[in-house]
N, C-alpha and C positions, 0 to 999 in steps of 0.2 A: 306404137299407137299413142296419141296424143289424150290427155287428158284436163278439159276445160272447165271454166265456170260460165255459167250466163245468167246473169240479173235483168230478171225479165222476161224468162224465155215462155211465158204461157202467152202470147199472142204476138201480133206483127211480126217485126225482123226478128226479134228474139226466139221466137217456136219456128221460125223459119231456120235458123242457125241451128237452135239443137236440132232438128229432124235432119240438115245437113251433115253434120259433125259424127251422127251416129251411125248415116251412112256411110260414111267414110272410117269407119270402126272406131271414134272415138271413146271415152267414156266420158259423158257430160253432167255435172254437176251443177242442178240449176235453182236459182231463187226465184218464186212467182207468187204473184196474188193469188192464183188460185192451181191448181192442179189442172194439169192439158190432159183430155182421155187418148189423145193421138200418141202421149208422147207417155205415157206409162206404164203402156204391157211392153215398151221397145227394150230389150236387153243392152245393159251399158249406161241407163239413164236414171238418176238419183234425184229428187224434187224436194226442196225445203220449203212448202208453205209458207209466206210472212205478209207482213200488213208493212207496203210501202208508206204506208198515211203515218205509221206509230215507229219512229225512226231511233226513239230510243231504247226501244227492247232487242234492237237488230246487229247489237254488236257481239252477244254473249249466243245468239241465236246461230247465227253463222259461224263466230268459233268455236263452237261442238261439230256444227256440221263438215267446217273443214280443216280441222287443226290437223297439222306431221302428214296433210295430203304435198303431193309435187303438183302444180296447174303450170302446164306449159304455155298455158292462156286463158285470161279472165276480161270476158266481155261483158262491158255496161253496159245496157240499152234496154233499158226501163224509163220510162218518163208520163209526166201526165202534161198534158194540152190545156186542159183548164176551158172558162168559156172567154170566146171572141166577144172583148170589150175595150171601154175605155178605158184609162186609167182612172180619170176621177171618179170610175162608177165601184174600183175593185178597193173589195172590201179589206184590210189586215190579214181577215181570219183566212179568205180567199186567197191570198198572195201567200200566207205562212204552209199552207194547204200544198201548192204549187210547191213550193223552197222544201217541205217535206219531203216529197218524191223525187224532184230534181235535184238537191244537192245533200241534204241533211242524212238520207238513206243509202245515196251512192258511196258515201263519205264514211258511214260505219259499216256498211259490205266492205267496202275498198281497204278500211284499216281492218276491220278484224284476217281478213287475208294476210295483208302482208306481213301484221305480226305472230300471224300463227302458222301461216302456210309458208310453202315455199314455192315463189313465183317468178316463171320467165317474160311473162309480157302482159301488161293491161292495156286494151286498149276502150276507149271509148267510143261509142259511135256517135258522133255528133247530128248535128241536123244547120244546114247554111242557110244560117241566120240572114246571110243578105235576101235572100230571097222572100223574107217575111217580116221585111222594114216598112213594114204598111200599118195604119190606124186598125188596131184594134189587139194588135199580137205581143206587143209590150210586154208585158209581166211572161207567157211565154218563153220569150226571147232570153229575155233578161234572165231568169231563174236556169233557162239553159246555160247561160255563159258562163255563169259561178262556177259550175264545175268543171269547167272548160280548163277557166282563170286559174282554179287551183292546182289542176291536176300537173302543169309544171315542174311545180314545188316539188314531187315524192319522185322525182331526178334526184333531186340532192339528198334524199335520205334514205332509197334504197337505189342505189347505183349499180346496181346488180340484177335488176330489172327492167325490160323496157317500156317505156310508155308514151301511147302517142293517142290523140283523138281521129279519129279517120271518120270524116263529111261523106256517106252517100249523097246521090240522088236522091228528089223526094220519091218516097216510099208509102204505099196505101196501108192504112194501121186503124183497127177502132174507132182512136180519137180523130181521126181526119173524118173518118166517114161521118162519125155523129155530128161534129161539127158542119158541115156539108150540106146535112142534115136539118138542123137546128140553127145557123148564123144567120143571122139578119143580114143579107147580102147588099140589101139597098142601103144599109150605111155604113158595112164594112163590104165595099166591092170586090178588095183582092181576095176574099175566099170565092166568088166563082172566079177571079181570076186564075188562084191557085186548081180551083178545080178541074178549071178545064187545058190545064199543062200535062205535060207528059210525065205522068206519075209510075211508076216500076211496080212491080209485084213485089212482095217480101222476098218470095222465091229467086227471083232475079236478085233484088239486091243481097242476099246471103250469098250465094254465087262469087258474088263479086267481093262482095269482103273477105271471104279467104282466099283470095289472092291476093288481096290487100295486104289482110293480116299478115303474111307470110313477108310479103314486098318491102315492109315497112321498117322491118327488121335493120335492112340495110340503111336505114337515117336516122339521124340523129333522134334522139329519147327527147320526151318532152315535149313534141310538135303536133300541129294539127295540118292536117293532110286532105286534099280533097282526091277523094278512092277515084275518080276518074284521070286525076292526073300517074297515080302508081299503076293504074294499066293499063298505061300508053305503053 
C-alpha cells in the first residue's frame, strides 16, 4: 500500500484525493487549513494543521511531522484565488497574500520533505492558465505560474525523484464558487463565462489524477502535463 502527502487536502481536489487514496487503502499524510470532520475518524489518515497565510513557520512544522517517513507521493494542491480584479486596483499586501499560499508555502512543505523525507514522486496539480487569460485574473495566474517555473529546478537536485505538474480540467472548489458568488461580472465577463463551462466535480477530477499520477511516471521528470492528454 502506498503511502502519500497532500497539501491542501481539507476541501476541493485535495479532500477529494485523500478520501480517494484511503479508499484504496492508502495511508495519507495531510497539511490543511483546517481539519476535515469527513476525513478524521477514517483509519490511515494523519492531519497537520497549519496557516497557509504564515509560510515561514512551515518548514520546521512539517519536518516533525514527516521526517525518516517513505511518500511514494506528495501531492500540491493547495491554493488561494484571491479576489477578481484589476491589476492597478491590487494592492502589495494583496499580491504578497496571494505569493504566500501559492508559492512561498508550497516551497517550505516541498523542501522540508525532500530534505527530510524520502520521496518518489511530487506532483503538482496545476490549473490551465490559458483558459483564464481574461481582465481581471492576473495576479492569480501569475502567482500560480511561479511554482510552476520553479518546480523544474529540484530535477537537478533530487534526481531520484520524479516531478511533474499535471493540469486538470477546471474543477468546482470554494474559491470558484464564492468568487461566482461575489465578481462583478459586468466588468469582468469571463467569470460567467468560466461559470457556465463545463466544470468537473472534485470527485471526478481525483479519479482522474491517479491515473495520471501513475501515467506520468513513464515521462520525463520536470514537465507539466495536461491529465486529459495521459488518458488517452
Amino acid at each position: 500500500m502506498q503511502t502519500v502527502f497532500i497539501a491542501g487536502a481539507d476541501h476541493g481536489i485535495g479532500r477529494a484525493l485523500a478520501h480517494a487514496c484511503l479508499d484504496r487503502g492508502c495511508t495519507v499524510y495531510a497539511a490543511a487549513g483546517q481539519e476535515d470532520r469527513t476525513l478524521l475518524p477514517r483509519p490511515g489518515y494523519y492531519c497537520l494543521p497549519i496557516d497557509f497565510h504564515s509560510p515561514e513557520t512551515l518548514r520546521d512544522e512539517i519536518k516533525t511531522f514527516t521526517q525518516r517517513h517513505t511518500f511514494d507521493r506528495v501531492i500540491l494542491c493547495s491554493e488561494a484565488v484571491g479576489e477578481i480584479s484589476d491589476l492597478t486596483d491590487l494592492t502589495l499586501t494583496e499580491l504578497q497574500q496571494l505569493l504566500d499560499v501559492n508559492l512561498f508555502a508550497l516551497k517550505q512543505i516541498l523542501d522540508a520533505i525532500l530534505l527530510h523525507a524520502t520521496v518518489k514522486q511530487v506532483v503538482l496539480v496545476g490549473v490551465d492558465t490559458t483558459r483564464l487569460m481574461y481582465r481581471g485574473w492576473g495576479a492569480y495566474v501569475a502567482t500560480r505560474e511561479v511554482m510552476n517555473t520553479l518546480l523544474p529546478f529540484y530535477t537537478f537536485e533530487f534526481p531520484d525523484t520524479h516531478f511533474s505538474t499535471l493540469v486538470p480540467d477546471l474543477t468546482a472548489s470554494p474559491e470558484l464558487t464564492r468568487i461566482f458568488k461575489t465578481a462583478n461580472t459586468r466588468r469582468f465577463p469571463s467569470v460567467a463565462r468560466i461559470q457556465g463551462s463545463l466544470i468537473k466535480s472534485p470527485e471526478q477530477t481525483a479519479e482522474e489524477l491517479l491515473i495520471g499520477f501513475e501515467r506520468v511516471r513513464d515521462f520525463r521528470s520536470g514537465e507539466r502535463y495536461k491529465l486529459e492528454e495521459l488518458l488517452k
